[in-house]
N, C-alpha and C positions, 0 to 999 in steps of 0.2 A: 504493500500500500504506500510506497513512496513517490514521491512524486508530487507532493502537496505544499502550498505556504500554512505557515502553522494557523492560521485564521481558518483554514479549511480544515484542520481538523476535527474529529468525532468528539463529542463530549462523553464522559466514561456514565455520566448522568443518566443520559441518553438510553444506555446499555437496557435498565430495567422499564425505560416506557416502551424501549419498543420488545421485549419480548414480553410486558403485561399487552401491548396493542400496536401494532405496526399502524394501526391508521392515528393513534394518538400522537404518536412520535411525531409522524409527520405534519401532524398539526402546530406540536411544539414546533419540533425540530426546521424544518421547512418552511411553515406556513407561518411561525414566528407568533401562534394564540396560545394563549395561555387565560386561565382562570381561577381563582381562590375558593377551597371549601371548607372544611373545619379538620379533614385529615390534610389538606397540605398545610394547611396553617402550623395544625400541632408538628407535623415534621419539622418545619420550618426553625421554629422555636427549639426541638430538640437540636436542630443541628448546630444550632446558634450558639445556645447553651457548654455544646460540647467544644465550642470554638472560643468560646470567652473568657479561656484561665491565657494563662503566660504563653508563649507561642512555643517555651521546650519547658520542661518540668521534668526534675529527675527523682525518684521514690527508689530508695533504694541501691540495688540493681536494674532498675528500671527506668528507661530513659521517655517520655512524654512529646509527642512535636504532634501539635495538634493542629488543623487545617494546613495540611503540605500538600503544596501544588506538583501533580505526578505527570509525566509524559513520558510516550514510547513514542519515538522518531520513525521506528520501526512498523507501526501498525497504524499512525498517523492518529492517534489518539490524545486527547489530555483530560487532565481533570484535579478534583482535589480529594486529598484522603482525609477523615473526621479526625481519626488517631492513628499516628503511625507508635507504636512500642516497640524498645529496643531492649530487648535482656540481653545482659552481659551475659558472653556463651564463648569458651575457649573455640569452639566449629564456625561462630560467627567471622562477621567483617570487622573491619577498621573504619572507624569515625574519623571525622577533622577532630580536631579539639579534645577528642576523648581518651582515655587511655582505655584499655583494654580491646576487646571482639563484642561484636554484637551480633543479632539476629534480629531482625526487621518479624514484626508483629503486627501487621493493620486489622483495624476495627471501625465499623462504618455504623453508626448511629440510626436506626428505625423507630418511627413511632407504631403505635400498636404490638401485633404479636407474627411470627413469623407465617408465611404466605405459600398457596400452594402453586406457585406458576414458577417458583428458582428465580425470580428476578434478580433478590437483593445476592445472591450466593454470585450471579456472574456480573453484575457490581463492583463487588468484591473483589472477585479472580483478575478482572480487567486492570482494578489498582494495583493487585500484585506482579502484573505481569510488567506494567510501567515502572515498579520498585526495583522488581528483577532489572530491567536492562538501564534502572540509572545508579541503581548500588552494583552489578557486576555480581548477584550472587543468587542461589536457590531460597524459594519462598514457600516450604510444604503449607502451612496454617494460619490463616487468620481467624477474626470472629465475627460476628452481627451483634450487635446488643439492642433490645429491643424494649421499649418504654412501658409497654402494659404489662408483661410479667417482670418486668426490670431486671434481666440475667442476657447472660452471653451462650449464644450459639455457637458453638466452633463451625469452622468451614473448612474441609481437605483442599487442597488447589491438584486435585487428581487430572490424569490426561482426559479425561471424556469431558469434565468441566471445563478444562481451559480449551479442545475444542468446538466445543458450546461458544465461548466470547468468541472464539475465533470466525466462524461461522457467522454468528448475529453481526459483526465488522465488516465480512464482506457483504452481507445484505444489503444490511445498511448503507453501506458505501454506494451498492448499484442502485438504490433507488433516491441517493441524493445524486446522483450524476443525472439521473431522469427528469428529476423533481416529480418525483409519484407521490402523490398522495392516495394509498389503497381507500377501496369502498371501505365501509364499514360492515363487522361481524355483530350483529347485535348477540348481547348473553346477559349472562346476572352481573356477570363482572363493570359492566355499564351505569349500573345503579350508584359505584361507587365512585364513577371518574369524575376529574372536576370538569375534565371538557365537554360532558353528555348534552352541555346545552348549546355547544359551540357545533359537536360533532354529530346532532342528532342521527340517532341510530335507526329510532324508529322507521326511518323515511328509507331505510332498506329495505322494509317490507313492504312497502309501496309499488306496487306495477307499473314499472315503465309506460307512459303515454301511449309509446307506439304499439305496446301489447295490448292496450285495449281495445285501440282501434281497430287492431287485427281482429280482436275477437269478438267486438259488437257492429261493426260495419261489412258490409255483405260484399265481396269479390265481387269486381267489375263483370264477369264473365255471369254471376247471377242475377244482374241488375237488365231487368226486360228492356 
């Protein structure tokens, strides 16, 4: 995916709306609408929250850098991570500044509780994979920490996952080179988007004009 000015690149953001909805995405992404409900609000606030101590914080063996802007040159991607954590770990890297090794730890901030569609999990993989090629080292494990039950999910960065972001990249890619905006799928998952008034869904189910007329106006060949 090289070949881009960094303005062109994908937002790691991105990642989870368009595999919860490829036509949301492109509403975002593309189409540049966006709209406020009370679950993006409270995410909002969570993410804020997680962003608003000291920009590194050390506990411990535990080093804290909280909102770090990530890119992969390589898959033309960027974005920001909530918490990156670094345990000191003899297997680890080398800091500027630090003494010792580390091991890079991301953790991305959700409000409510974890989701059945793997959004936030290749989220995640997408930040690690940006960590990997700007630290120069292997990323097995992050987490999700999520607000309703207030605990951490771990997350494996397994090969079927990271070809999962890889995959959703090139999608996405070809249908910003198009400028597609997919129809819409209506489901239950719609009740909860903040776009459902931007993106009406309903209007899928609506018959094309020109099938009506096919079907309530009589063929030339029947008309006396």
């Amino acid at each position: 995916m090289t070949g881009f000015q960094e303005e062109e690149y994908l937002a790691i953001s991105g990642i989870q709306h368009f595999a919860f909805c490829r036509r949301q995405w492109a509403l975002i992404h593309l189409e540049r609408q966006w709209a406020e409900n009370l679950r993006t609000v409270d995410g909002q606030l969570l993410h804020q929250r997680a962003h608003d101590a000291a920009q590194t914080e050390s506990r411990g063996d535990t080093l804290l850098v909280r909102g770090l802007p990530v890119v992969s040159h390589t898959l033309c991607v960027q974005g920001v991570c909530d918490v990156v954590e670094f345990h000191r770990d003899a297997a680890g890297i080398s800091l500027a500044g630090r003494e010792g090794r580390w091991v890079p730890y991301p953790v991305e901030y959700k409000k409510g509780k974890p989701n059945a569609y793997g959004t936030d999990e290749l989220q995640l993989c997408a930040q690690a994979i940006c960590l990997e090629e700007m630290l120069l080292c292997n990323i097995l494990e992050g987490a999700l920490f999520y607000g309703e039950p207030h605990r951490r999910t771990p997350v494996l960065f397994d090969d079927a996952l990271r070809e999962k972001v890889l995959a959703m990249l090139r999608e996405m890619r070809t249908l910003m080179a198009r400028s597609h905006t997919p129809k819409a799928t209506p489901g239950k998952s719609c009740n909860a988007c903040s776009l459902k008034d931007l993106c009406l869904p309903r209007l899928a189910r609506v018959p094309a004009a020109s099938d009506y007329l096919r079907q309530h106006l009589p063929d030339k060949e029947d008309v006396p």
